[in-house]
Kinemage of the C-alpha trace (Angstrom):
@kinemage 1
@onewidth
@group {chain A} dominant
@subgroup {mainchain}
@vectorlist {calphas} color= white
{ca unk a 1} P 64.367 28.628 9.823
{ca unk a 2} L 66.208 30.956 11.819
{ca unk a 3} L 67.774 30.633 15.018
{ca unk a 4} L 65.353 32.557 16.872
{ca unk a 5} L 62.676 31.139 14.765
{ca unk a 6} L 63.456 27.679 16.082
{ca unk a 7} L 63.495 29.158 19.658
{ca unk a 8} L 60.132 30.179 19.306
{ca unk a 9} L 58.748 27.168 17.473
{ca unk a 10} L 61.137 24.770 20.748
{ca unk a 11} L 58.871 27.018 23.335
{ca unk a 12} L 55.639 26.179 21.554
{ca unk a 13} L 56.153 22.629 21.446
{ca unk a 14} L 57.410 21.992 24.634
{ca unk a 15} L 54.401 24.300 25.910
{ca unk a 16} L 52.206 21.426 24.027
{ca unk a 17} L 53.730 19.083 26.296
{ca unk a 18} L 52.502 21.230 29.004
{ca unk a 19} L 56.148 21.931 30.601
{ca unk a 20} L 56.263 24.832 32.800
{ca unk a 21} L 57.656 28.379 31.885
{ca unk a 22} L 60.461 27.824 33.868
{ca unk a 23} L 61.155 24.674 32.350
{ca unk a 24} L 60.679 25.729 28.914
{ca unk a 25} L 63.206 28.862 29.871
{ca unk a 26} L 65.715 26.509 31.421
{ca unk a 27} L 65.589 24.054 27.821
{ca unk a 28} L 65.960 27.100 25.458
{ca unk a 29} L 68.476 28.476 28.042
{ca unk a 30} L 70.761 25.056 27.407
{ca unk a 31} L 70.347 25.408 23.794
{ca unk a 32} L 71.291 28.934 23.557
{ca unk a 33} L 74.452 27.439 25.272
{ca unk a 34} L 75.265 25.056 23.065
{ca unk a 35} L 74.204 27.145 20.007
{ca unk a 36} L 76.874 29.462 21.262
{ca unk a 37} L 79.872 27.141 22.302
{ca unk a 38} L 79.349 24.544 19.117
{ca unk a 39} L 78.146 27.504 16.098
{ca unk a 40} L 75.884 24.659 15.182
{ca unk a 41} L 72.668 25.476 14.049
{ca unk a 42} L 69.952 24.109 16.151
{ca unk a 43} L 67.840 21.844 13.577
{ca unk a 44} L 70.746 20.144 12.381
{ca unk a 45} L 72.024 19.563 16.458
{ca unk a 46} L 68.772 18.217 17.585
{ca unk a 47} L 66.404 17.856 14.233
{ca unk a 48} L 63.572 20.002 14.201
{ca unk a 49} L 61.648 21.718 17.549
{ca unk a 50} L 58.872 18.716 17.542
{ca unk a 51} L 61.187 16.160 17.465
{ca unk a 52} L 63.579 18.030 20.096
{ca unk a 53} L 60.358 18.533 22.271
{ca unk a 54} L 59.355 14.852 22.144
{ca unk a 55} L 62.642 14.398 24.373
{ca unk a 56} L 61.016 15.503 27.550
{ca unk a 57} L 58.499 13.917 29.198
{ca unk a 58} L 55.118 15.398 29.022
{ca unk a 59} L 54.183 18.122 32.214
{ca unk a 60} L 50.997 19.019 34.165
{ca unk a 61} L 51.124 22.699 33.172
{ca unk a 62} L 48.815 24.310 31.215
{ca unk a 63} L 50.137 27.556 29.172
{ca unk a 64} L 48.449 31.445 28.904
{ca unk a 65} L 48.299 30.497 25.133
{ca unk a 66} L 46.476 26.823 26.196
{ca unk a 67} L 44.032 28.834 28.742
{ca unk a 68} L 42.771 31.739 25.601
{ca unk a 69} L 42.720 28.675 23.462
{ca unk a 70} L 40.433 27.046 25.588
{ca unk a 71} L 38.763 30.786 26.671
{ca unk a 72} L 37.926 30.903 22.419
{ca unk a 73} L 36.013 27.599 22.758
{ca unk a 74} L 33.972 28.720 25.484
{ca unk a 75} L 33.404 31.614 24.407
{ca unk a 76} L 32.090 30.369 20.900
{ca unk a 77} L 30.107 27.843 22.874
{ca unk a 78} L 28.071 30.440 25.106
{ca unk a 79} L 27.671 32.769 22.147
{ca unk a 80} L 26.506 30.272 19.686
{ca unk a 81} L 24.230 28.920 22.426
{ca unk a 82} L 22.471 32.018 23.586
{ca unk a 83} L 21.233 32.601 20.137
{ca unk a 84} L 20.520 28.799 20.058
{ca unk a 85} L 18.751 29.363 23.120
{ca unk a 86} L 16.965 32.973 22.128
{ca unk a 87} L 15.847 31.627 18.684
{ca unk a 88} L 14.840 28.093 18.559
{ca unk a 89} L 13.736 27.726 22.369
{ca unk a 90} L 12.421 31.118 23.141
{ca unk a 91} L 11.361 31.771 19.608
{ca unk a 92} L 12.990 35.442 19.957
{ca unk a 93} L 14.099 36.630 16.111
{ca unk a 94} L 16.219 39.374 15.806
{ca unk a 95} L 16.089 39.437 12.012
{ca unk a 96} L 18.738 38.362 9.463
{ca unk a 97} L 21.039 41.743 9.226
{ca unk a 98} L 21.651 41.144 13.560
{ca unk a 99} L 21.638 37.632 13.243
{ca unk a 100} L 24.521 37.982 10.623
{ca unk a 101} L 26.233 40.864 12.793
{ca unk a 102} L 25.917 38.992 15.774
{ca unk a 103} L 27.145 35.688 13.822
{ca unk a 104} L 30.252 38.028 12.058
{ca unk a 105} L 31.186 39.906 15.902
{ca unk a 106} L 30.962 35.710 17.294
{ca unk a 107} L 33.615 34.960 14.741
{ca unk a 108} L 35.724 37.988 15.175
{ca unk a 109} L 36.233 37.121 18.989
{ca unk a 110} L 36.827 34.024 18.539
{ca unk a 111} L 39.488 34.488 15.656
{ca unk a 112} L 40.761 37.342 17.975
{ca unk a 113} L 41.317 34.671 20.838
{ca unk a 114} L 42.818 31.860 18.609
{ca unk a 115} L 45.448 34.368 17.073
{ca unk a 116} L 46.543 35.976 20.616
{ca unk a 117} L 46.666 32.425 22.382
{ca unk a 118} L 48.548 31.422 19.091
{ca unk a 119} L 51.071 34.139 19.118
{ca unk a 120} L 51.351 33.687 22.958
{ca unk a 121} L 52.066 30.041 22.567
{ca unk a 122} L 55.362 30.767 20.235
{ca unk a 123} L 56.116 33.479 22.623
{ca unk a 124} L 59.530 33.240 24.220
{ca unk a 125} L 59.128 33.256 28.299
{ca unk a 126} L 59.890 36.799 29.699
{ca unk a 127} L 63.147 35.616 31.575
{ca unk a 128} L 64.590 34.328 28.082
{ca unk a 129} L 63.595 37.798 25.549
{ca unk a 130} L 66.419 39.852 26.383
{ca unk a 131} L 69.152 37.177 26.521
{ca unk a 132} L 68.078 35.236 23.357
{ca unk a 133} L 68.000 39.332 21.485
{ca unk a 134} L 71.527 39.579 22.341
């Protein structure tokens, strides 16, 4: 893994331990340092990101990436439940070709939701992009 692949995958996991952004920034900002005064390449330093991230204690906040994660559930939930709703309780049928397009667009926005709170969970915070690109 690269250096700024271990960055990414440190920001993720302490984000699953629900530290803040600023906290996260300040962590990744210590191991830049050390990175830079030792040459020592961060997995063999610390091990790898989960293990490094285990070191802090657990936080209260809850991440963009955490909040579209749990936007995807409820979305899935409310979509999956109005045609619940329209087709066995109201008995409205829309036919197989819209039940499948409506069943193919409910799985497209939630995929589309996973991926972007995904990517936004490895994301490096804004403070730290320009000084870990150096």
């Amino acid at each position: 893994m690269t250096t700024l692949g271990y960055f990414k995958s440190l920001a993720m996991e302490l984000r699953k331990r629900r530290l803040s952004e600023d906290h996260v920034a300040d962590v990744l900002r210590e191991l830049q340092s050390h990175v830079l005064e030792t040459g020592e390449e961060p997995a063999e330093a610390f091990g790898s990101a989960r293990e490094y991230a285990a070191r802090f204690p657990r936080g209260t906040t809850v991440s963009r990436g955490s909040r579209i994660g749990n936007l995807a559930a409820a979305v899935l939930i409310v979509l999956v439940g109005v045609k619940v709703v329209l087709g066995l309780v109201l008995g409205i049928s829309f036919g197989i070709a819209a039940t499948v397009i409506y069943l193919a667009a409910t799985l497209l926005v939630t995929a589309v939701l996973i991926g972007w709170s995904a990517a936004l969970q490895r994301e490096l915070p804004e403070s730290m992009t320009q000084e870990l690109s150096r």
